[in-house]
N, C-alpha and C positions, 0 to 999 in steps of 0.2 A: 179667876174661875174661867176653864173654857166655857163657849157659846158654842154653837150648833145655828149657822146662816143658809138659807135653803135659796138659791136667786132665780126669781120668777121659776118659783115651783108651778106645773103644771095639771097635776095627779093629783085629786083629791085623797087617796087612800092614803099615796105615800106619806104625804105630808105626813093623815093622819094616824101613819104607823110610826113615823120618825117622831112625832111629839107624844108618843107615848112614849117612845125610849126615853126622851129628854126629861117627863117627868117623873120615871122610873128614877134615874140616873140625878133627876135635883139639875139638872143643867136645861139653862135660860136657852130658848130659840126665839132664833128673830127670821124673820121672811121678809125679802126681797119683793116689792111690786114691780110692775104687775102679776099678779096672780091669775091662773088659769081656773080660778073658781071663786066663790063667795066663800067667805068663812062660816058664812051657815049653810054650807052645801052639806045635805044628810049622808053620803059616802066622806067626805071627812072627818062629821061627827062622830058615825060608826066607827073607824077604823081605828078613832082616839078612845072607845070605848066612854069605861066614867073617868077619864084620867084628866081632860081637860081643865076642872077646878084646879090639879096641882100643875100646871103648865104655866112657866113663866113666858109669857108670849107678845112676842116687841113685832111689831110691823114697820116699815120704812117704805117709802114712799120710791126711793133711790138707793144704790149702792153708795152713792156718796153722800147722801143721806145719812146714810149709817153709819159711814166712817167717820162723820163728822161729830153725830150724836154718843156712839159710841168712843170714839177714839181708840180702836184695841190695839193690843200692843204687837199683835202681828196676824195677818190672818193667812192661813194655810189652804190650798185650792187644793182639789180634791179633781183629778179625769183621769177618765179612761188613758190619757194620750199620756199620762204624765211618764217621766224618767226615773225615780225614784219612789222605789215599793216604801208603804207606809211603815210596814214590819222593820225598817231600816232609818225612819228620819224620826229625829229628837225631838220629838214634841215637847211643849210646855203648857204650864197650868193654865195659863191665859191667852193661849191659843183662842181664834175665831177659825173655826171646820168650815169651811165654804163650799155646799156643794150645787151644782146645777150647771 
């Protein structure tokens, strides 16, 4: 199953607009510490509307943390800078989306 990894997300809205995609969509997010907010910051909670009951929501301490916990079977970085349009690379089912 892909995941949806946010590292040291910033923003409380985005977060809380990305995990309501994630629970739209049934796909598990994990976030990267440090975080630039509390998980009970109320611009997070809004932005997640009432969707956070169906959010599968993993927190790691580390990126290596989470490699270790998880163990995915590849994870895919996501910038601005990159060389390759996503419209163009083969993703798979068990992808890790890394973005920040």
């Amino acid at each position: 199953m892909c995941r949806v990894v946010l590292y040291q997300p910033e923003i409380p809205q985005n977060t809380g607009n990305v995990a309501r995609t994630c629970a739209a969509t049934h796909t598990p997010l994990h976030l990267i510490e440090p975080l630039g907010f509390q998980l009970t910051d109320r611009y997070l909670r809004r932005a997640g509307l009432d969707y956070w009951p169906y959010v599968e929501l993993h927190v790691h301490r580390t990126f290596s943390v989470f490699l270790e916990e998880i163990r995915p079977g590849r994870c895919v970085l996501f910038s601005t800078r990159g060389t390759v349009n996503y419209w163009d690379f083969s993703f798979r089912s068990d992808d890790c989306l890394v973005f920040g």
